[in-house]
C-alpha positions as CSV (number, residue, x, y, z in Angstrom):
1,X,134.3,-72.1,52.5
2,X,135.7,-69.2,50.0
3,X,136.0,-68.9,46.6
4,X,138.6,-68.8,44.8
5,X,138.7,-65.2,42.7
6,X,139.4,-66.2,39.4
7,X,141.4,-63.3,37.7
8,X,141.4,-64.7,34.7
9,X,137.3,-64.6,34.5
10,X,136.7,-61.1,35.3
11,X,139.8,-60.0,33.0
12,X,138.2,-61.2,30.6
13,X,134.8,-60.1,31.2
14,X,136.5,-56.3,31.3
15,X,137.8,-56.6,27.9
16,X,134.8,-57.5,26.4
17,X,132.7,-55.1,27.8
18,X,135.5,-52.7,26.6
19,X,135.3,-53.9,22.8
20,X,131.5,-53.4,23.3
21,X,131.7,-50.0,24.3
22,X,134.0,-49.5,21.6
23,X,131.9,-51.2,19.0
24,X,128.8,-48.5,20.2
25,X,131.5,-45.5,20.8
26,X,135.0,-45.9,19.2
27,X,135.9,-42.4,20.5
28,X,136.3,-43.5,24.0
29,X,139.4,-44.3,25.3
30,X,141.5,-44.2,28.3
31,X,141.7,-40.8,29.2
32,X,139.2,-38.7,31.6
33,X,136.5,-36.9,30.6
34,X,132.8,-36.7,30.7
35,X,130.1,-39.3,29.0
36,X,126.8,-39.6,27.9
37,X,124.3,-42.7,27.6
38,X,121.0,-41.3,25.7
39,X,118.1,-43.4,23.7
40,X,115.0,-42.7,22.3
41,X,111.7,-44.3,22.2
42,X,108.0,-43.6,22.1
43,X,108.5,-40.1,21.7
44,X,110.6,-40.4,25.2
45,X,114.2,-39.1,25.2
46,X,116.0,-40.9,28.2
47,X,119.8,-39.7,28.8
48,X,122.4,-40.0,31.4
49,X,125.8,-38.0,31.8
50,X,128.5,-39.7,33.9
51,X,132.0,-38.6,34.3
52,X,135.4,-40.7,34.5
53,X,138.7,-39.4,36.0
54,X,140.9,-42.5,34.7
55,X,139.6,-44.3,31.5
56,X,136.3,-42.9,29.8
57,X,136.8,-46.7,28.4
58,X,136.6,-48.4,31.7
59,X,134.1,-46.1,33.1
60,X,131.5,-46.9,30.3
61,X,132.8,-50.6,30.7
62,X,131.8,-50.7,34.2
63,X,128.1,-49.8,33.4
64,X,127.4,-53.3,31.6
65,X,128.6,-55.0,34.7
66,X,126.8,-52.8,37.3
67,X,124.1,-53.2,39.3
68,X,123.7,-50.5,42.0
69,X,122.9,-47.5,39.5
70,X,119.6,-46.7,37.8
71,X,121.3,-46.3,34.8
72,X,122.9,-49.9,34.8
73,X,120.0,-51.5,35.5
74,X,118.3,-49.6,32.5
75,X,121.1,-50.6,30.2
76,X,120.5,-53.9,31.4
77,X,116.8,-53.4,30.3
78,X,117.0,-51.9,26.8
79,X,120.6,-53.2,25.7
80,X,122.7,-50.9,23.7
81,X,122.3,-49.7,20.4
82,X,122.3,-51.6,17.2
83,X,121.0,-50.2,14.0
84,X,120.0,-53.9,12.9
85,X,119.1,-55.4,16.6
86,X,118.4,-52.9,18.7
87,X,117.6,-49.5,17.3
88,X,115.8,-48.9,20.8
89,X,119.1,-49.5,22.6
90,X,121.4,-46.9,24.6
91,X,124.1,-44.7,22.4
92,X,127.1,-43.5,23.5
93,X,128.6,-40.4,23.5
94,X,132.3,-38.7,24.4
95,X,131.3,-35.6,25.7
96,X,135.0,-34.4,25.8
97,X,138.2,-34.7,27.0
98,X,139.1,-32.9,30.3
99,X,141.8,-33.0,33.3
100,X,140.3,-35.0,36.2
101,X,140.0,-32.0,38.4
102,X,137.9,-30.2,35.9
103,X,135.3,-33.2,35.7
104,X,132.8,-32.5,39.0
105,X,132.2,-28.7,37.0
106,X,131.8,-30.1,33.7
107,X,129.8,-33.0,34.4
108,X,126.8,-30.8,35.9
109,X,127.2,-28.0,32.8
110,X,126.3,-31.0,30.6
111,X,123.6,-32.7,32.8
112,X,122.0,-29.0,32.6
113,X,122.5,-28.7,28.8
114,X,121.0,-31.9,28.2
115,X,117.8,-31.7,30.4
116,X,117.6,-27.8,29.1
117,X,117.5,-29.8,25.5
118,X,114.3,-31.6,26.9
119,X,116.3,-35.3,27.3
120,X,114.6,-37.3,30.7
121,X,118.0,-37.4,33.1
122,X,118.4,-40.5,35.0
């Protein structure tokens, strides 16, 4: 027997992941560019840089619903940030703004500056 996909559900579920992200980041938006998830604890500085060619907004949305990428599942883990809550919890970044074609090239010049800084890549 199959399910029935219910549109309505995972619309939903999109736009509020969305207004999370933009409640941590309200500098993302639908453009492409390159992105960076970073928290600190315990002395430990943990970071990831991603890159999206459509929607930073979507991108960074898709990382509360994933499960296939270390960095979702750590997200999952530590939550994001909330200076009440969760002071513990992932930040977000906008690294910047760039044409899709440029992203690959930028994406690894900012994964190097941010290990170079002494920040854990995952």
């Amino acid at each position: 027997m199959h399910k029935k996909i219910n549109y309505a559900q995972i619309f939903a579920r999109k736009e509020k992941n969305e207004r999370r992200i933009k409640e941590v980041c309200p500098q993302a938006r639908n453009t492409s560019g390159i992105y960076v998830f970073f928290r600190e604890q315990d002395g430990f500085r943990h970071a990831y840089v991603g890159l999206a060619t459509k929607s930073l907004l979507t991108r960074l949305a898709q990382h509360l619903e994933g499960y296939s990428q270390h960095i979702d599942l750590s997200i999952r883990k530590h939550g994001l940030y909330d200076a009440d809550k969760n002071p513990n919890g992932y930040r977000i970044a906008i690294l910047c703004e760039c044409p899709p074609e440029e992203c690959n090239e930028k994406e690894q010049e900012y994964i190097k500056a941010w290990a170079n800084e002494g920040w854990q890549m995952k």
